[in-house]
Every structure is written in C-alpha cells, then in structure tokens.
C-alpha positions in Angstrom: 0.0 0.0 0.0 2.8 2.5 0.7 4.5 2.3 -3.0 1.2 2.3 -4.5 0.3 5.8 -2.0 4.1 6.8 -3.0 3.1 6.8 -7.0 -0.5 8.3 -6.0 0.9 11.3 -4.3 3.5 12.3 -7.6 1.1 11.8 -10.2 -1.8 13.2 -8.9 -0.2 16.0 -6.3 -0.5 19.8 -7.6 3.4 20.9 -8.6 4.7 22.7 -5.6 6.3 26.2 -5.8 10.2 25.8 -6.4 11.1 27.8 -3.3 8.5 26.3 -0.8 10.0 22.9 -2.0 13.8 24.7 -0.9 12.6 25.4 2.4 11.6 22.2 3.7 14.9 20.1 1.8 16.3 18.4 4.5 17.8 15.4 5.1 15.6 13.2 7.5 17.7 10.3 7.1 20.5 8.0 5.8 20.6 4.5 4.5 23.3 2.7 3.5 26.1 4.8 2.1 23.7 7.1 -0.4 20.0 6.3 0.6 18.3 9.4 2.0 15.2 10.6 3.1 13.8 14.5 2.1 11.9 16.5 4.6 10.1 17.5 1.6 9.1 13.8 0.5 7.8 13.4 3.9 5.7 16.5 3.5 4.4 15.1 0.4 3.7 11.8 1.7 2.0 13.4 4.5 -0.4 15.8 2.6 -1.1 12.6 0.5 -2.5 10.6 4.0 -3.9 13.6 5.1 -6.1 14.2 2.0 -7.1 10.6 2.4 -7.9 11.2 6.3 -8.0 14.8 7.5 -8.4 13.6 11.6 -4.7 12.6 11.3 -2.0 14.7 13.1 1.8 15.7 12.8 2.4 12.6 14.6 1.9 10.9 12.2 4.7 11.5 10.4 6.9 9.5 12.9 5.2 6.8 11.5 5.7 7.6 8.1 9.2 8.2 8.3 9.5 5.1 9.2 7.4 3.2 6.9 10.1 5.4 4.2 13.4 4.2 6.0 11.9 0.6 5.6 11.7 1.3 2.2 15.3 2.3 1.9 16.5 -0.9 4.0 14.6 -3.3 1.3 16.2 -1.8 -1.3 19.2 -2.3 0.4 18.6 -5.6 1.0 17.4 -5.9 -2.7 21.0 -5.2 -3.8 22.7 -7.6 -1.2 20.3 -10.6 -2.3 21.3 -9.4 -5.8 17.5 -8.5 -6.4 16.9 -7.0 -9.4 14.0 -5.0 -11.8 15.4 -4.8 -15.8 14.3 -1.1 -17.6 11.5 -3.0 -19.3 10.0 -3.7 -15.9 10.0 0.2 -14.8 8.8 1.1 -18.4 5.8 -1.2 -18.3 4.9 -0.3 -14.6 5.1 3.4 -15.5 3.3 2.9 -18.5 0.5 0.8 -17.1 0.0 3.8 -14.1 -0.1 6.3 -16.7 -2.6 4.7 -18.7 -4.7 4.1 -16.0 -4.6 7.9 -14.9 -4.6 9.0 -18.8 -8.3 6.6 -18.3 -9.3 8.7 -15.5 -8.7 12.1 -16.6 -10.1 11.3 -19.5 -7.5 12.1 -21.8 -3.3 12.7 -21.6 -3.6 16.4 -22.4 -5.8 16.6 -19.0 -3.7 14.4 -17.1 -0.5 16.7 -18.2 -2.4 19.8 -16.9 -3.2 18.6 -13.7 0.5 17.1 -12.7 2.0 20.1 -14.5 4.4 18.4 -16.8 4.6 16.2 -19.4 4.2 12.6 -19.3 7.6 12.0 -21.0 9.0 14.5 -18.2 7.3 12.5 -15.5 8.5 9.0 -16.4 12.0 10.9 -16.3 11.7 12.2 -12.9 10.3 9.0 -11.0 12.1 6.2 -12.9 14.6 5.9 -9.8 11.4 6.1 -7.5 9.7 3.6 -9.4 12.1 1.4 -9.9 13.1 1.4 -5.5 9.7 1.0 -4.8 9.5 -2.4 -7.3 12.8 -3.5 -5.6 11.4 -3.2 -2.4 8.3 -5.0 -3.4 10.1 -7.8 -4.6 11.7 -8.2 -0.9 8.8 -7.6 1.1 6.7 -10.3 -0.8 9.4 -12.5 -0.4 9.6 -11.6 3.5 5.9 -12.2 4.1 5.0 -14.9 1.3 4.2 -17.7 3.8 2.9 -15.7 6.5 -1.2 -17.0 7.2 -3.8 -16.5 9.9 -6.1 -19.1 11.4 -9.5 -18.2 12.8 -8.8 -18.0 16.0 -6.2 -15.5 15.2 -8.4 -13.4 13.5 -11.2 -13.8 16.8 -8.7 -12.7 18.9 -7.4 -10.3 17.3 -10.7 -8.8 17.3 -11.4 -9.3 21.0 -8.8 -7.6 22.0 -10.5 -4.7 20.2 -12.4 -2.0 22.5 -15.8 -2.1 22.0 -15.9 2.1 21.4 -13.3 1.2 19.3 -14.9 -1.1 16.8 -15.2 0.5 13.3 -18.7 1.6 12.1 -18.7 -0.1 8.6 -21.4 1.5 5.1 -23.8 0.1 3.7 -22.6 -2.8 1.5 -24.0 -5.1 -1.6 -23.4 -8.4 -2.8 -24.1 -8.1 -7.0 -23.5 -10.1 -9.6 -24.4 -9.6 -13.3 -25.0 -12.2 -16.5 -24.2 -10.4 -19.6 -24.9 -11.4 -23.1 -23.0 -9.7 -25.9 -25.3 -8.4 -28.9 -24.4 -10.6 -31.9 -22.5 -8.8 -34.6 -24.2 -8.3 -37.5 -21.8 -10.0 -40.6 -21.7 -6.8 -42.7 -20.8 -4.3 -40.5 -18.2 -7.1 -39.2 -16.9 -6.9 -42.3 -16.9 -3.0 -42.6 -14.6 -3.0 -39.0 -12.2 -5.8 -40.5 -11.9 -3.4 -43.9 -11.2 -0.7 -42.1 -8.6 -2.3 -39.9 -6.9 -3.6 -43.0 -6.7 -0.2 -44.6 -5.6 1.5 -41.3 -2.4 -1.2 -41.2 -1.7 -0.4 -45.2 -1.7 3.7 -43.9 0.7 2.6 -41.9 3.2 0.1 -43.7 3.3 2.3 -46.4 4.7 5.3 -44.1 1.4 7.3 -44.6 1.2 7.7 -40.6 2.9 6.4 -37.9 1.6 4.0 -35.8 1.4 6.3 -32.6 -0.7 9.0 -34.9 -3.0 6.3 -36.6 -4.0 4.7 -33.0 -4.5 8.7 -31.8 -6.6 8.8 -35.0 -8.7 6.0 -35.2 -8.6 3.4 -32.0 -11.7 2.9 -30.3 -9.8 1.9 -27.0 -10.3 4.3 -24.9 -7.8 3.1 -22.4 -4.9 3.2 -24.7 -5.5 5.8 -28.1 -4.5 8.9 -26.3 -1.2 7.2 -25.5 -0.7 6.1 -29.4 -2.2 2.8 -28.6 0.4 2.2 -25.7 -0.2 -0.6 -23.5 3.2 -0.8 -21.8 4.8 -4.1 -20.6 2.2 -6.7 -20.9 2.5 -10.7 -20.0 1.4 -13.4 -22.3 -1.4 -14.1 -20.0 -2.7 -10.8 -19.7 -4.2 -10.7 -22.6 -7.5 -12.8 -24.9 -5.4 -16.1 -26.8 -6.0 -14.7 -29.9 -4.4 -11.2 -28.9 -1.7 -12.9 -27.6 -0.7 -15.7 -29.8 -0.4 -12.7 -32.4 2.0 -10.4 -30.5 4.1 -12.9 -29.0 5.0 -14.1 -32.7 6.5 -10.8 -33.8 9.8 -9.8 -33.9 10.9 -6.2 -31.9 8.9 -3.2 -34.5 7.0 -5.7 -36.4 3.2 -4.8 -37.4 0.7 -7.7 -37.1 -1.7 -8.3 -39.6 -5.4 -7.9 -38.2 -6.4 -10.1 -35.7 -9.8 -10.5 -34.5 -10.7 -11.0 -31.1 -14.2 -10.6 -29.2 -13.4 -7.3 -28.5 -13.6 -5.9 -32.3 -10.4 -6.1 -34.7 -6.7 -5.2 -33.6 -3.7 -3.6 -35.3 -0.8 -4.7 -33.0 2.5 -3.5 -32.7 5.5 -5.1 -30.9 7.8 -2.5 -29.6 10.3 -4.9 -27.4 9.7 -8.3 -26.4 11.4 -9.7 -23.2 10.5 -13.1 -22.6 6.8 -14.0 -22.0 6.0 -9.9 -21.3 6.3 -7.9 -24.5 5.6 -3.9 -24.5 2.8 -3.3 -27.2 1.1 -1.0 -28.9 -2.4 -1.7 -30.5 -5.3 0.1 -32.3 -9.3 -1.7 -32.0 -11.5 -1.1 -34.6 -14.7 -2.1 -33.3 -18.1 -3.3 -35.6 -21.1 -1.2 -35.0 -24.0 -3.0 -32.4 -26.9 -1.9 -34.0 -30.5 -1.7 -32.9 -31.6 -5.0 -33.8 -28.5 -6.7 -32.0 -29.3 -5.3 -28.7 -32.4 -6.5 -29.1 -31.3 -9.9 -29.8 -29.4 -9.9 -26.7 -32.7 -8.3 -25.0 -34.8 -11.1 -25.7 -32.3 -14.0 -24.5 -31.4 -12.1 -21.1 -35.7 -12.5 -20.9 -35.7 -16.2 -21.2 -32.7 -16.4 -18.9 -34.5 -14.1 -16.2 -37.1 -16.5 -16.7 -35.1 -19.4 -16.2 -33.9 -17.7 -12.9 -37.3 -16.3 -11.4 -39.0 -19.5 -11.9 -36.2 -21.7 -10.0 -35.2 -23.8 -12.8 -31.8 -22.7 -12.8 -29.1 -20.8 -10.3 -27.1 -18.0 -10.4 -24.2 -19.2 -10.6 -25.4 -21.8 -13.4 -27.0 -19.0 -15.3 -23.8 -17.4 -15.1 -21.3 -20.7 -16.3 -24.2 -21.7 -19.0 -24.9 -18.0 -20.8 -23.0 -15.1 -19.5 -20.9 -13.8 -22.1 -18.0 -12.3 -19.3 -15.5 -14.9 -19.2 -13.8 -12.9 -16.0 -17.1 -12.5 -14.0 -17.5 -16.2 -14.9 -14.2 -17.1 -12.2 -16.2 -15.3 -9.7 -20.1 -17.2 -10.0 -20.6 -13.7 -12.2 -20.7 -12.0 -9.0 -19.0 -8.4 -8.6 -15.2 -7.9 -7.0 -13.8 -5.0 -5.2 -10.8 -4.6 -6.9 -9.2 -3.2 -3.7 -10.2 -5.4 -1.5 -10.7 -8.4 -3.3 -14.1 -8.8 -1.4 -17.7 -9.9 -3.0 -18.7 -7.1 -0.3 -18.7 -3.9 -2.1 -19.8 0.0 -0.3 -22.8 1.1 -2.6 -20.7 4.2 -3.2 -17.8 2.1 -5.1 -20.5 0.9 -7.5 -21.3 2.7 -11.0 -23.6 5.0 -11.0 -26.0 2.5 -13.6 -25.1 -0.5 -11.0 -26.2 1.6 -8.3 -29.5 2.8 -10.0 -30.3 -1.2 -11.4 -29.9 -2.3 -7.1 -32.1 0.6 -5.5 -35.2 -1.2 -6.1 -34.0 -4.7 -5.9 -34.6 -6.9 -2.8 -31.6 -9.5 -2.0 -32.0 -12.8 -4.0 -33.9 -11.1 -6.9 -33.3 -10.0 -10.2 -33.3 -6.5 -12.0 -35.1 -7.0 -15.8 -32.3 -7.0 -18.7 -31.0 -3.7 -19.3 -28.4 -2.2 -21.9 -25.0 -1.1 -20.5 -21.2 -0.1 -21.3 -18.4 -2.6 -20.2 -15.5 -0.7 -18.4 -13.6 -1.3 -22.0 -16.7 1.1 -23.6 -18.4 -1.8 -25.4 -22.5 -1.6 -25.6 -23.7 -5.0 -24.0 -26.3 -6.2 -21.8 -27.1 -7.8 -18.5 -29.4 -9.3 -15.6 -28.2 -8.1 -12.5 -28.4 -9.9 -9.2 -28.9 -8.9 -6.0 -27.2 -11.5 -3.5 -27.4 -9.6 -0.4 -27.7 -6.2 1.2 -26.7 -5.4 5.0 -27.2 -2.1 6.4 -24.6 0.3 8.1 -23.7 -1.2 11.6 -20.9 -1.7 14.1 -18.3 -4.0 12.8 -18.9 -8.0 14.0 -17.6 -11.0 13.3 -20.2 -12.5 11.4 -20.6 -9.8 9.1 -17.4 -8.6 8.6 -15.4 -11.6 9.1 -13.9 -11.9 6.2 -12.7 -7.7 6.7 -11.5 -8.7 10.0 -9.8 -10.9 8.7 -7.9 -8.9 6.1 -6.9 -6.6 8.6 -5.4 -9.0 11.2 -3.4 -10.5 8.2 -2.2 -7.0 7.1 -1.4 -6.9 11.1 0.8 -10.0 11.2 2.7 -9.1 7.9 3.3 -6.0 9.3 5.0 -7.7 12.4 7.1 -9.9 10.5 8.5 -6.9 8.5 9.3 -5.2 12.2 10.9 -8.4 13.2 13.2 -8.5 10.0 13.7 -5.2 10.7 15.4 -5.0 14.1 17.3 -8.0 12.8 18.8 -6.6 10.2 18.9 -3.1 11.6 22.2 -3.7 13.2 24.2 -4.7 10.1 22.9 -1.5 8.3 24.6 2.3 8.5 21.4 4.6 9.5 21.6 8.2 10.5 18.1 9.9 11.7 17.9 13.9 12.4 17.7 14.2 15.9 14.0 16.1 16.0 12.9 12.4 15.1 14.9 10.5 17.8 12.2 11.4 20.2 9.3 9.2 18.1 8.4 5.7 19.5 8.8 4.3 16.5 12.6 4.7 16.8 13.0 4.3 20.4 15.1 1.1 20.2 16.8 1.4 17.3 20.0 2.9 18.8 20.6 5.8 16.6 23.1 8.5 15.9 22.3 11.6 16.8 24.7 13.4 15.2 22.5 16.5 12.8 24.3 15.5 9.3 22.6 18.7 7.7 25.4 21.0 9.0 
C-alpha cells in the first residue's frame, strides 16, 4: 500500500512552488552509504495521508518516516540478495499507471495539466522512485510470502479490540451480473475488418505512424491517447488470440489484423522480453446496432425466466450464458478490486449499477437492461442482488472476512518489524535528531549526530 500511496501522491499532487520545496529540503535520514530521506518527501507523503484522512496529526509522520526508512533498508537488501527490476519492468509499470490515470482524466492532455508536466517528463523524474519502490516489493513479498492467519487468530485479534473502538462499517451489496453480448451483424463485421486492414496499409506504407494512426482511429479508450500504448504486458494478460499474435513478432513488427471478441486489432510489438512484450495496439470495433441489442434483450428475458421460476441458479446461469468470461471465475458476482471482497460500499459501484440495485430486494433480479463494459463496449445484462446489509458496528459474522484482512495485514506487518530490528544492526542509518524522540525509533539505537550542517 505505501509504493502504491508513493506513486498516487506524484502523479496526482499539484506541482509545488520551487522555493517552498527549498525550504523544507532536509535530510531526514540516511541509509546505506547514499540512501536518503527528504523532509520534503515526507511533507508530500504526509499531505497525501492527510487528503485521504483529515483527523490525522503531525504525529503521524513518525510513523511515516519510518514506513520510508523501511523502504530504503529493502532496497538495500534488494542489492545484497542481488534482487533486481530490468528497464522493461520500470517502463511497463510506469506505463501501465499512466494509462490508468490517462483513463481517469479522460485524456493525456488533461492528465498533463493537472501534474503540471509532461508525461515523457514524469517517467523521467520518478524512474529511480519507481524502480526502489519495485525492488522493495520484490523483498517484502518474499519476506511475508508464507505468512497466514487461522480463525482464531483473527477472533482474537478482534477481542482484544475496545468495543468504542470497533469500526462503524457502510452500507454494502453483494451483486453479480449475467451479460450477453449483442451478436455482430456480418456486414458491419466486415466494414470493421476493412477498415482495420486499410488503417495497417496507412501505416506500412509510411502514410502515418503508428502512434498517430491509433490517436486517429482506435476505439480503446484506455490506450489511443497514448498512441495505442499498452506498456509491458505478459502473455497471459491478454485474450489467446491477442496474444498468440504479439508474442509471434519480432521487436517493430506490425501484425496483420487479428480479431478477437473485443472488435479487430492492429498490433505492434515495440520490445519483447520473454513471455511480457511492451505493445502498442489500435481496436476497430463493428457497430452493435438496434436489432443486435435486441437480440441480446430477448435472450437475457428467457434467462430471467429461467432464474425467477427456479429452474436454474445464479451461478449456473452465469457458467451456462454469460458472455463475461472474467465475471465467470467469480459465479458472475462483482469484485472490489481493492479489497478483493464480494462485499462492495454502494458508493464504489457505478452510478448505472447503483440505480439497477435501488429497487432490488436480496435474492432477486433487476429486468435486462443495456449497459457499457468498463472497455466502452454496448452489451447487456441481468443483474443480481445476493445480499444487502445495512450500516452497523463492525462484528464477526458480518465482517469476518474484513476482520480478517486486517489481522493479516497486522501479522505481515509484524514480520516486517521483526526482520527489521534483525537486520537493523548490520545497516549504517543516521536519523535527524527532531525524530529521535518518536516511539517508533526508540530502540533502534541511533546516531544523533545533525548530518545537515
């Protein structure tokens, strides 16, 4: 969580003034024989909790500090265990954080106002960062890999809990969704596949690059402001047919088309590097016209009816019709993608989600409706209701699975101290003296020698 706060707070943070950045340059702290720690990157990471939780104080910081010297002594041990992350890896992770915020601003002109420089300029500043924070990754999960928690940990971890300290946990649903796909019709299939093939002749005959003809035509939104970027991608990431394509090209190649369910793809192989490749690709997709929808309509009606009348589950509905192969892992029910939980707040959901549930009761099901697919495709879906439960004081039979979580993230958290005052005394660390007073430093046995005069 802190590398992922780390790249949250420097792409999405407002540019600071060049001399209030000066006046708060200080060296917090030493690591090693060149590591150090910035007042002002403490500042920054402190604005970045505080925006997050406004209750928190300056002591927090003590805490942070530390959670940023850990960082240091991982990538310390990184080099010592011979760790390493190759410029490929740092490209694609850059690449796949940009696109993501290039999604959410909506486009990279947007994205490049807000931060205040360019996107080239902002890989160029945080590579180093980027690539510490991956080395230290690679460490920690190592550190913590076998670490599990039985259920009477996780009861007694939450005994020992105060009861005017128990959480007050939203509102929260359980929703699942079969989709069905409109079926293409064959002539506007073939009008995408044309066009796609003329696109790819633009561009082997020099006419545009590839870069300008995926600005130009791609209908992915996630990836056409970029040039079609899609930065360091593995072999499993993506649909077979996608992938059996790009993985057979040779570093600059140009794929012919390929189809996949998605619509028709241009794909470019900028550098391959075993089984992850960094691509570039432009989707043309066929028009879904009236008639397909209603297609799609008409079969979501039988399976509704199928489901209403008892003749088949949820989840059989799901494995037997739904066109979402990933929903199809999960019994077609919904995922918090941060928490990895079935139980999602009703304020996460999207907005149409949200408005399909508010009548629902648990264990019904909402009548077939049209919707986009986070990849912009038109489609439609049944939604279910599993169950609802109402705002309330955290409990173990509700929340187990959230207590649980957090008693994990507790004992990971002690194993990383442990390691820590293991290794602490076979490491050269210096901490500015206004910090020595912190409990979280308390045994370490620092210097206290102020290194900033």
């Amino acid at each position: 969580m802190y590398t992922l706060a780390l790249f949250l707070s420097f792409i999405i943070a407002a540019p600071q003034p060049a001399a209030a950045q000066q006046s708060v340059d200080k060296i917090l702290a030493v690591v090693g024989r060149n590591r150090i720690v910035l007042q002002s990157e403490l500042e920054q990471q402190f604005a970045q909790e505080k925006a997050q939780n406004p209750a928190i104080t300056d002591d927090m910081k003590c805490a942070l500090l530390q959670q940023m010297i850990l960082q240091k002594l991982l990538v310390e041990q990184a080099e010592r265990d011979s760790v390493y992350v190759t410029d490929e890896e740092v490209d694609g992770q850059m690449d796949n954080r940009i696109r993501y915020f290039i999604h959410v601003y909506g486009s990279k002109e947007k994205l490049e106002e807000a931060i205040g420089k360019t996107v080239y300029q902002l890989k160029e500043d945080k590579r180093d960062e980027i690539r510490e924070s991956m080395l230290a990754d690679k460490v920690r999960t190592t550190l913590i890999q076998n670490v599990k928690i039985t259920p009477g940990e996780v009861r007694a971890f939450f005994n020992k809990i105060p009861n005017d300290s128990l959480p007050f946990f939203p509102a929260t649903i359980e929703v699942g969704q079969v989709v069905v796909d409109p079926p293409i019709n064959p002539e506007l299939d073939q009008y995408a596949k044309n066009k796609a093939n003329d696109i790819r002749t633009e561009i082997v005959n020099g006419k545009k690059t590839f870069e300008t003809a995926a600005t130009f035509y791609s209908e992915d939104p996630g990836s056409k402001d970029n040039g079609g970027d899609l930065g360091l991608v593995g072999r499993n990431d993506m649909v077979p047919e996608f992938s059996n394509a790009a993985f057979k090209l040779q570093d600059g190649e140009i794929s012919q088309v390929v189809k996949t369910k998605f619509g028709y793809h241009i794909i470019q192989m900028v550098k391959r590097q075993g089984d992850q490749a960094h691509l570039r690709h432009i989707l043309i997709r066929p028009q879904v016209t009236t008639a397909d929808i209603q297609k799609a309509l008409g079969k979501l009606d039988s399976v509704r009816a199928e489901l209403v009348s008892g003749k088949i589950t949820f989840p059989e509905a799901v494995g037997k019709y739904s066109d979402d192969e990933n929903a199809k892992r999960t019994g077609g029910m919904l995922i918090d993608p941060n928490t990895g939980s079935s139980q999602i707040e009703i304020n996460k959901l999207d907005p149409g989600t949200a408005l399909m549930i508010d009548s629902l009761k648990p264990g019904s099901y909402s009548q077939p409706q049209v919707f986009k697919t986070e990849t912009g495709e038109q489609s439609c879906r049944i939604v279910y209701l599993k169950t609802r439960t109402e705002p309330h004081k955290a409990n173990l039979q509700e929340d187990y699975s959230k207590i649980q979580e957090v008693a994990l993230e507790q004992k990971k958290s002690e194993k990383l101290q442990d390691w820590l005052h293991e290794q602490l005394p076979t490491y050269y660390i210096k901490l500015d003296p206004e910090y020595h007073s912190c409990a979280e430093f308390k045994d370490w046995n620092l210097p206290a020698k102020d290194y900033n005069n």
